[in-house]
Backbone as JSON, one array per atom type, in Angstrom:
{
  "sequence": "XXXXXXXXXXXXXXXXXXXXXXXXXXXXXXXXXXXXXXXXXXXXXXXXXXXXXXXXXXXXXXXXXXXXXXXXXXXXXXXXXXXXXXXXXXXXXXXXXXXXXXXXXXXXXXXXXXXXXXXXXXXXXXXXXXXXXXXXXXXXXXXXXXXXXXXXXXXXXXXXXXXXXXXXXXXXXXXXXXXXXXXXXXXXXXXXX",
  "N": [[88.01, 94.03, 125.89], [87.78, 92.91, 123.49], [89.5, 90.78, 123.82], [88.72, 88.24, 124.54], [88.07, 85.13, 126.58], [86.25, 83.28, 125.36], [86.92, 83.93, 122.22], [89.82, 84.0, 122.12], [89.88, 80.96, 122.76], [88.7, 80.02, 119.73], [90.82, 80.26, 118.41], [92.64, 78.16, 118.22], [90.97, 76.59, 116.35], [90.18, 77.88, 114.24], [92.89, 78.29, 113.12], [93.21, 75.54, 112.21], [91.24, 75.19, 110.28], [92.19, 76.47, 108.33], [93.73, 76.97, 104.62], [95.89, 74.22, 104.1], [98.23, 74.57, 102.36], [98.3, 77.13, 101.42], [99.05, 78.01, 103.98], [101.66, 76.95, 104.51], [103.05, 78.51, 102.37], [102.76, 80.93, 102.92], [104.65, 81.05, 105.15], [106.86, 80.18, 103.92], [107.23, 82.45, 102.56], [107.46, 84.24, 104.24], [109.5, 83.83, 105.88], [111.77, 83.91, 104.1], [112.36, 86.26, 103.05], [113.59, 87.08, 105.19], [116.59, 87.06, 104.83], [116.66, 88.73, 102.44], [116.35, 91.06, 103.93], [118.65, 91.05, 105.61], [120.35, 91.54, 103.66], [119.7, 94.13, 103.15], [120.0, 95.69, 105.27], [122.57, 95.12, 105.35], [123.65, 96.3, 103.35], [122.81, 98.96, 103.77], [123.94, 99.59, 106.26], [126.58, 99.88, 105.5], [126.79, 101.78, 104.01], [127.4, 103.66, 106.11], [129.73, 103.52, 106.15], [130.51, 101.75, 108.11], [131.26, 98.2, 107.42], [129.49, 95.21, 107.78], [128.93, 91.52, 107.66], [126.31, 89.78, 105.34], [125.32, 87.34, 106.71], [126.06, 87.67, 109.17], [123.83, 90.02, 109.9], [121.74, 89.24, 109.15], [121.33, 87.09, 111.5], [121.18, 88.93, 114.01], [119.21, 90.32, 112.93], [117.28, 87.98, 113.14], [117.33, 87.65, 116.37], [115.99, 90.33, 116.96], [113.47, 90.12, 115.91], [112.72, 88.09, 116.95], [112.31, 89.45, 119.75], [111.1, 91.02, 119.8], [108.42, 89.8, 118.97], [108.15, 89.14, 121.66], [108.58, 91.56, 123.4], [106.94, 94.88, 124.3], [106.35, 97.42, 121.83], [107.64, 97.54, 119.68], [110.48, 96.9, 120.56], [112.61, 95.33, 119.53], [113.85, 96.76, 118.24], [115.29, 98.39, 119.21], [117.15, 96.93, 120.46], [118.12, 95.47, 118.47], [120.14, 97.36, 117.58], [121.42, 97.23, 120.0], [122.42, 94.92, 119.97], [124.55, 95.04, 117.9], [126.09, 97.01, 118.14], [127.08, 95.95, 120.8], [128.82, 93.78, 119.83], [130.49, 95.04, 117.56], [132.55, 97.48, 116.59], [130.68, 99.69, 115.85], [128.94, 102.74, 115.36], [126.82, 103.69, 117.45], [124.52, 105.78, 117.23], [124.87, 105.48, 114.26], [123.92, 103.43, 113.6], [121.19, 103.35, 114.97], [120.13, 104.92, 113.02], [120.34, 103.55, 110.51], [118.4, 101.66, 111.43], [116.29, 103.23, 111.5], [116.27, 104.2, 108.42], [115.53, 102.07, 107.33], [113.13, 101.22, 108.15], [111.5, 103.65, 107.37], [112.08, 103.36, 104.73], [110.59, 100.62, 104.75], [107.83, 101.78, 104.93], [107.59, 102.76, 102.13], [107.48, 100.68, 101.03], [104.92, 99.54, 102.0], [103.33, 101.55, 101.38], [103.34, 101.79, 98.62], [102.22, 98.94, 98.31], [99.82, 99.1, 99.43], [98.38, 101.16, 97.68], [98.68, 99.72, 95.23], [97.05, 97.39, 96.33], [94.81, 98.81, 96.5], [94.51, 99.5, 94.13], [93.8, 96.7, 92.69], [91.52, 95.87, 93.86], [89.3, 97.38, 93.98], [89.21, 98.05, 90.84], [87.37, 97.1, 89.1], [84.46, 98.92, 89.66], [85.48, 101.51, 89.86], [85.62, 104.68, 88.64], [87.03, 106.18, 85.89], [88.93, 108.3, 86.33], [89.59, 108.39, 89.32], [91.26, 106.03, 88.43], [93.06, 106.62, 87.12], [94.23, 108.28, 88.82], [95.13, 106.48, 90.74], [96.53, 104.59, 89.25], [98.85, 106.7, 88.59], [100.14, 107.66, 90.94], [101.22, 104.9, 91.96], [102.49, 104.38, 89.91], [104.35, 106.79, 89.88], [105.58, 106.78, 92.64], [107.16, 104.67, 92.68], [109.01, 104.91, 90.69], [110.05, 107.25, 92.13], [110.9, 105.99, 93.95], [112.45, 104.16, 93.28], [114.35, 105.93, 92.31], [115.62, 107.21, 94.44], [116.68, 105.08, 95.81], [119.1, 105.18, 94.26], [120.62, 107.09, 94.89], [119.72, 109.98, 94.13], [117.69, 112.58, 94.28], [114.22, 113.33, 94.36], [112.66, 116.34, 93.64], [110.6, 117.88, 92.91], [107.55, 117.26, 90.75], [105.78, 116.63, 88.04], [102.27, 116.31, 86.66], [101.07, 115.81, 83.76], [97.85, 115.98, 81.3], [96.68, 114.3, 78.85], [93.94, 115.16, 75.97], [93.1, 113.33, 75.42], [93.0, 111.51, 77.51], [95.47, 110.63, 78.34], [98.5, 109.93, 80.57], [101.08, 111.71, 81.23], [103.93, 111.97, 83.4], [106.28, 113.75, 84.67], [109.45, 114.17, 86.38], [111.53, 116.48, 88.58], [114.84, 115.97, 89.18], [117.4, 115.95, 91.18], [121.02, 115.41, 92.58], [123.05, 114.54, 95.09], [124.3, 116.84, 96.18], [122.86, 118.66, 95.54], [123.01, 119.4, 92.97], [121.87, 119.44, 89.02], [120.91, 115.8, 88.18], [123.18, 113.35, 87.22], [124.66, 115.28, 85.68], [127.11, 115.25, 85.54], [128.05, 112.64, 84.54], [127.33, 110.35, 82.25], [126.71, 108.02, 82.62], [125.12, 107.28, 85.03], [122.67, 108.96, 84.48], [122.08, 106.87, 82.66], [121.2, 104.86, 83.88], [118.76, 105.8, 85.05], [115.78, 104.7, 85.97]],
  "CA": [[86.72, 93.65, 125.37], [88.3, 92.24, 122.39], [90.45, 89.47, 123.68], [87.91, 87.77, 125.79], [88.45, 84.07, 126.59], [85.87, 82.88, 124.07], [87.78, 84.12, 121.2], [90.74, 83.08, 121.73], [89.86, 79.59, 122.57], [88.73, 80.05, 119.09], [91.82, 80.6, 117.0], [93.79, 77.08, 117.18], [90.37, 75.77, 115.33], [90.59, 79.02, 112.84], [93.78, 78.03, 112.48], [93.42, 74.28, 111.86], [90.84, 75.45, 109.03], [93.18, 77.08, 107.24], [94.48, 75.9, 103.61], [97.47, 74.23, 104.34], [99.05, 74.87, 101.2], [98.5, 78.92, 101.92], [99.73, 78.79, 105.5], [103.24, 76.92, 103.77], [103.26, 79.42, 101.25], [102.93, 82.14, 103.63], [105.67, 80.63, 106.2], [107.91, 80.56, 103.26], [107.65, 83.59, 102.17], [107.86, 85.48, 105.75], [111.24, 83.43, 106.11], [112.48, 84.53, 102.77], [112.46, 87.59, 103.41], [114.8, 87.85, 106.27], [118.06, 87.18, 103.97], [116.41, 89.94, 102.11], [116.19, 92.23, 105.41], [119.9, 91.05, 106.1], [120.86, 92.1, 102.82], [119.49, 95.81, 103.18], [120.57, 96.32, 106.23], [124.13, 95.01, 105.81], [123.88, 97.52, 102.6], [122.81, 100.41, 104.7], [125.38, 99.79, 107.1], [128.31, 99.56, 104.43], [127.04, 102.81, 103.06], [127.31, 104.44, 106.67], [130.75, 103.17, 106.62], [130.87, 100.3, 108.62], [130.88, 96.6, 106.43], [128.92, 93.56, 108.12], [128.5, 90.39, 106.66], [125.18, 89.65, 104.94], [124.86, 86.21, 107.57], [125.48, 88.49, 110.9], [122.71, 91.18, 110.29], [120.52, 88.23, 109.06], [121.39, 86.63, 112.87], [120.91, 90.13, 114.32], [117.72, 90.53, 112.63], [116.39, 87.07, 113.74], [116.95, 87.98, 117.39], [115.6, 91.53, 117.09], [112.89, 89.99, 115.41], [112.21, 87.65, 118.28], [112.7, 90.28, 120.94], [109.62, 92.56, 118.77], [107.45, 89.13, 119.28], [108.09, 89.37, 123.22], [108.42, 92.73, 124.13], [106.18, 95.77, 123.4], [106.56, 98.73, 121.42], [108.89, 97.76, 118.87], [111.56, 97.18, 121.38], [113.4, 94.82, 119.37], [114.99, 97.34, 116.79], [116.64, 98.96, 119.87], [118.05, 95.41, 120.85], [118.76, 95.12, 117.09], [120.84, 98.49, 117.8], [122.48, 97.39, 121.07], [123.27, 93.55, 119.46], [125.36, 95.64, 116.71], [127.15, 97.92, 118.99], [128.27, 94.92, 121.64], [129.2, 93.04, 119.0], [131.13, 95.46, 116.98], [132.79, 98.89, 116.96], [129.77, 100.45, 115.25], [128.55, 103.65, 116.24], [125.56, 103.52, 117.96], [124.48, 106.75, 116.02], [124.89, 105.34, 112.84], [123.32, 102.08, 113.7], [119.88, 103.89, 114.95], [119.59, 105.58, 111.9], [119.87, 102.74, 109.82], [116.89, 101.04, 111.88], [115.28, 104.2, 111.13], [115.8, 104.65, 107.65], [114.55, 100.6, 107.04], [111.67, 101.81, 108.48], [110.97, 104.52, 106.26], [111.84, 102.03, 103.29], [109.31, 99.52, 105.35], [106.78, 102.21, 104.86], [107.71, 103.24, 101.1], [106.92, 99.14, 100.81], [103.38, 99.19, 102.65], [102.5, 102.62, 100.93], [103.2, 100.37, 97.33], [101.36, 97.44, 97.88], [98.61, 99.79, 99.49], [98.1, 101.8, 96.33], [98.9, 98.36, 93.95], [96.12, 96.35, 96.21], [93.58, 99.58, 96.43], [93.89, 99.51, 92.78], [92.97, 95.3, 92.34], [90.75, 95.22, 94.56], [88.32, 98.56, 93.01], [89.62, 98.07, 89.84], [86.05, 97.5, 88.05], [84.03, 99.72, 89.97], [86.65, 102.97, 89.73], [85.8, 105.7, 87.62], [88.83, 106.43, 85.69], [89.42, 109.63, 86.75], [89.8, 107.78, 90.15], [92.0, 104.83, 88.29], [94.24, 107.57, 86.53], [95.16, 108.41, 90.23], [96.05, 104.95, 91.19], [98.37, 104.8, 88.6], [100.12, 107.64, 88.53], [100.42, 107.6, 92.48], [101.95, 103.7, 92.2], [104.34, 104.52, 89.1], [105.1, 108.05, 90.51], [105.83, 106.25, 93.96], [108.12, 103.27, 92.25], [109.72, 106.0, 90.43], [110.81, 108.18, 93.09], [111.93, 105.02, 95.58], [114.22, 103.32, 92.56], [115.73, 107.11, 91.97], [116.06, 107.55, 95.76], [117.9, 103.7, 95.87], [120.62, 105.3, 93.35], [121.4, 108.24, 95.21], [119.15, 110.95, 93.29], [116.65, 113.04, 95.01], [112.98, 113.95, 93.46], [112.39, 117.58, 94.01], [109.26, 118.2, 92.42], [106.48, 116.26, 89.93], [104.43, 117.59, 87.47], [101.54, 115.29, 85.89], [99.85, 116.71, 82.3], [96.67, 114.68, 80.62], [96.33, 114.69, 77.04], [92.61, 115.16, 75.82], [92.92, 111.55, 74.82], [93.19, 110.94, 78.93], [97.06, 109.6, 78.68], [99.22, 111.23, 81.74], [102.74, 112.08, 81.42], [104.7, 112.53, 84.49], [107.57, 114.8, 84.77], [110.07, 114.79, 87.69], [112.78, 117.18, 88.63], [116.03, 115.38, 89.92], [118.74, 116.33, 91.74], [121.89, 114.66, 93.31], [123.02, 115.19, 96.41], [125.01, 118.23, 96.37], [121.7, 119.8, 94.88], [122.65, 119.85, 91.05], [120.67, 118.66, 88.15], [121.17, 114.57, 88.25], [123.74, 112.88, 85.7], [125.08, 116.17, 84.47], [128.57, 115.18, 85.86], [128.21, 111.18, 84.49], [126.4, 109.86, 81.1], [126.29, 106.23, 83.31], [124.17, 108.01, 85.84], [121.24, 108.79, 83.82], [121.54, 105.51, 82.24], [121.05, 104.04, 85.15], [117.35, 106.02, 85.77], [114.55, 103.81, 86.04]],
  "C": [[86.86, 92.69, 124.18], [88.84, 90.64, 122.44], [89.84, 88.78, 125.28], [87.97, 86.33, 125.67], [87.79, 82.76, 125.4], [86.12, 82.51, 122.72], [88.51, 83.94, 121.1], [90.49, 81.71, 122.08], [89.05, 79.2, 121.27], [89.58, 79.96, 118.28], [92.33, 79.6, 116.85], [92.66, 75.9, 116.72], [90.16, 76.41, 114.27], [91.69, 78.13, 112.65], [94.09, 76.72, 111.77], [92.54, 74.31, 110.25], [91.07, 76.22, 107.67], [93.56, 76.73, 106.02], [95.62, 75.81, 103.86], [98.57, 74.89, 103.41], [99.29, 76.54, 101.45], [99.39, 78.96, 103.13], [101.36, 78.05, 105.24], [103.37, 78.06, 103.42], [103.61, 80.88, 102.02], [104.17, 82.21, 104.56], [106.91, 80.89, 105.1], [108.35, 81.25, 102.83], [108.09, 84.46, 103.22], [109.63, 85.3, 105.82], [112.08, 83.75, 104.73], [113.07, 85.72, 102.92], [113.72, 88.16, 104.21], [116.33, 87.66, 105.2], [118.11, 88.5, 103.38], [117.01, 91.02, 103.04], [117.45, 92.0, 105.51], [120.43, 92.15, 104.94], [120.66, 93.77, 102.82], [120.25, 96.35, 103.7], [121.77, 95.96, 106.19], [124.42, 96.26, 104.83], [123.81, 98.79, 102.98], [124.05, 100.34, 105.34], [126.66, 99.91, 106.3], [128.3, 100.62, 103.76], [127.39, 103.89, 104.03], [129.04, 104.5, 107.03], [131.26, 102.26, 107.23], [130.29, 99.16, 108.13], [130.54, 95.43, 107.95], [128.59, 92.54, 107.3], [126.98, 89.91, 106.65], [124.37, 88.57, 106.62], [124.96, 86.74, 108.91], [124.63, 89.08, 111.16], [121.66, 90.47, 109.84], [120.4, 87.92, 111.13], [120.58, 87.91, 113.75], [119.35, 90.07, 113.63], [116.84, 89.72, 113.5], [115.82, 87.09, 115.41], [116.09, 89.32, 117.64], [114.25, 90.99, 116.48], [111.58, 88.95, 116.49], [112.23, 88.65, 119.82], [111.44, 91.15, 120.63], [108.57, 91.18, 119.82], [107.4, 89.23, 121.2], [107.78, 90.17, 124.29], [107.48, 93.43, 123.57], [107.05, 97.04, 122.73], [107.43, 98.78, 120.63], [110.37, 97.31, 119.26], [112.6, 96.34, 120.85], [114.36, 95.62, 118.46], [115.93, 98.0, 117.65], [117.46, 98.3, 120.15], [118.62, 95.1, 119.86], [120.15, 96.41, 117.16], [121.88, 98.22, 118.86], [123.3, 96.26, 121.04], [124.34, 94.5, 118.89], [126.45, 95.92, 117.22], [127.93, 97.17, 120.27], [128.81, 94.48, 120.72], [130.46, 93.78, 117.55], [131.81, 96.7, 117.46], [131.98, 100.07, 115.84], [129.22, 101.46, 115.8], [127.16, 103.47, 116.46], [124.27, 104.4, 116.92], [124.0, 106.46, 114.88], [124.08, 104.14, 112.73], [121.77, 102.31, 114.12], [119.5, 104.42, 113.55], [119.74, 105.21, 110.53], [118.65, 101.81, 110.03], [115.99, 102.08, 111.41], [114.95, 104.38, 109.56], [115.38, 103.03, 106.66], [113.11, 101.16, 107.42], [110.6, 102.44, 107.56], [110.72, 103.59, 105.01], [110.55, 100.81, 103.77], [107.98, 100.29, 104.48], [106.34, 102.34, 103.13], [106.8, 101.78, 100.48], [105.43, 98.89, 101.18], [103.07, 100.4, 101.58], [102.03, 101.93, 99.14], [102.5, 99.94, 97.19], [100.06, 98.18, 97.85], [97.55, 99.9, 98.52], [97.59, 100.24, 95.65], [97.4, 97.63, 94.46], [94.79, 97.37, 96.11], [92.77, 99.54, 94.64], [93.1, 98.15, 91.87], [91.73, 96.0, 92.6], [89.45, 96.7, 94.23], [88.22, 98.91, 91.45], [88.16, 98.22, 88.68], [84.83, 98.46, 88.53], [84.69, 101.26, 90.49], [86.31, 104.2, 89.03], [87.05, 105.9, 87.26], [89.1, 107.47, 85.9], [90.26, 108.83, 88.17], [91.47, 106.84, 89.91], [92.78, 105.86, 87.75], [94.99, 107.7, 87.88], [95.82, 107.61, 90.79], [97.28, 105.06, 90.55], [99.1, 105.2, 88.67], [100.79, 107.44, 90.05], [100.8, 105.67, 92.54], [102.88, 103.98, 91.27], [104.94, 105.75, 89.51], [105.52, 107.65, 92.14], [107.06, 105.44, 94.18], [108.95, 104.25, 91.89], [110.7, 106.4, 91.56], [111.73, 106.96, 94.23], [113.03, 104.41, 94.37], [115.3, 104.66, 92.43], [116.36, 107.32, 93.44], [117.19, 106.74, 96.03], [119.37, 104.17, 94.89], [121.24, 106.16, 93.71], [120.48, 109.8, 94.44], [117.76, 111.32, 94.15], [115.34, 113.77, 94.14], [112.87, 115.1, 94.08], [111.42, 118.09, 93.54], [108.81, 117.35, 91.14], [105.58, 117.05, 89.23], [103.6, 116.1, 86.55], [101.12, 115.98, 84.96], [99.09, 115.52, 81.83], [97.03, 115.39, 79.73], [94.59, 115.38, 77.12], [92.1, 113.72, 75.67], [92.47, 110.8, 76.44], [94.8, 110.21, 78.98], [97.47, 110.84, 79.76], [100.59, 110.88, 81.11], [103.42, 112.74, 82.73], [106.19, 112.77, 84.26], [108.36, 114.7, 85.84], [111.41, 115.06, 87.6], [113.59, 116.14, 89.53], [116.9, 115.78, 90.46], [119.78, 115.42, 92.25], [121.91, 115.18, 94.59], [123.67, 116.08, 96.92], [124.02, 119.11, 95.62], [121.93, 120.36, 93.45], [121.9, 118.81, 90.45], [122.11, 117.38, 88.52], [122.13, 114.37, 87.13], [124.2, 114.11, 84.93], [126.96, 115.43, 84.58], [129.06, 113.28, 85.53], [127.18, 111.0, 83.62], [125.8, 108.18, 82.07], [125.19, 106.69, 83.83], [122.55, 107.93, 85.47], [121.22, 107.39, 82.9], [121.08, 104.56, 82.79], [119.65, 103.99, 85.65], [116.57, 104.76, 85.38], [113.61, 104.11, 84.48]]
}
């Protein structure tokens, strides 16, 4: 009902009315990105044990990236999974569950901006009770993903108001053998966010 012939013989005069300068701006940034995306994912992979170079899991991306635009359902991250594993002696295993945990980080990234643009874009019509929540739920969000990026797990959050309305957030840490964070390393906690 949606994609009825009308409408799309609409879009390449949307698209011609576009600001050029935006639809650069936007092209350059999409393509930016992927070095980025290489870079993660060669870092994931190097933490699962097996090292790739930044410029192969860029390549790898680009096809898996073109293989998404073609196929349905995602299907390029499994092709991003089965490039890896012809191409190397990577475990298959270990190579799904770095597509998977990009993913998650994908989401940690949409849940972010979410919050960050819910809070523009209502910003003068908010009650602050409302805008207290924004906040805390975007710096208690940033928080927990830079401690997660170091190895340190959040295990619980406590928020307190003043009377004044200031919040203070609290969160318990752990490592990953389940003791308190940084007891076993002064660097450690110098390191928190």
């Amino acid at each position: 009902r949606y994609l009825v012939r009308e409408r799309l013989s609409a879009v390449p005069e949307l698209i011609l009315q576009a600001t050029p300068a935006l639809v650069l701006l936007a092209f350059i940034v999409f393509y930016l990105g992927f070095p980025l995306r290489g870079y993660r994912w060669a870092r994931l992979l190097r933490q699962t044990g097996f090292g790739i170079g930044v410029r192969d899991s860029q390549e790898i991306l680009y096809l898996s990236w073109f293989v998404n635009c073609v196929v349905p359902a995602k299907l390029g991250d499994v092709y991003r999974a089965y490039l890896l594993k012809m191409n190397s002696p990577a475990q298959l295993s270990r190579t799904f569950g770095t597509v998977f945990i990009e993913r998650i980080l994908d989401i940690f990234a949409i849940a972010i901006l979410g919050l960050a643009a819910g809070f523009w874009s209502f910003r003068d019509g908010m009650p602050p009770a409302i805008r207290l929540v924004f906040i805390i739920g975007i710096v208690g969000f940033t928080v927990a993903s830079a401690l997660a990026a170091i190895g340190a797990d959040v295990v619980g959050a406590k928020v307190s108001t003043s009377k004044a309305g200031q919040a203070l957030d609290a969160f318990y840490v752990q490592d990953a053998a389940g003791g308190p964070y940084g007891v076993d390393s002064r660097l450690k906690l110098d390191r928190l966010p």
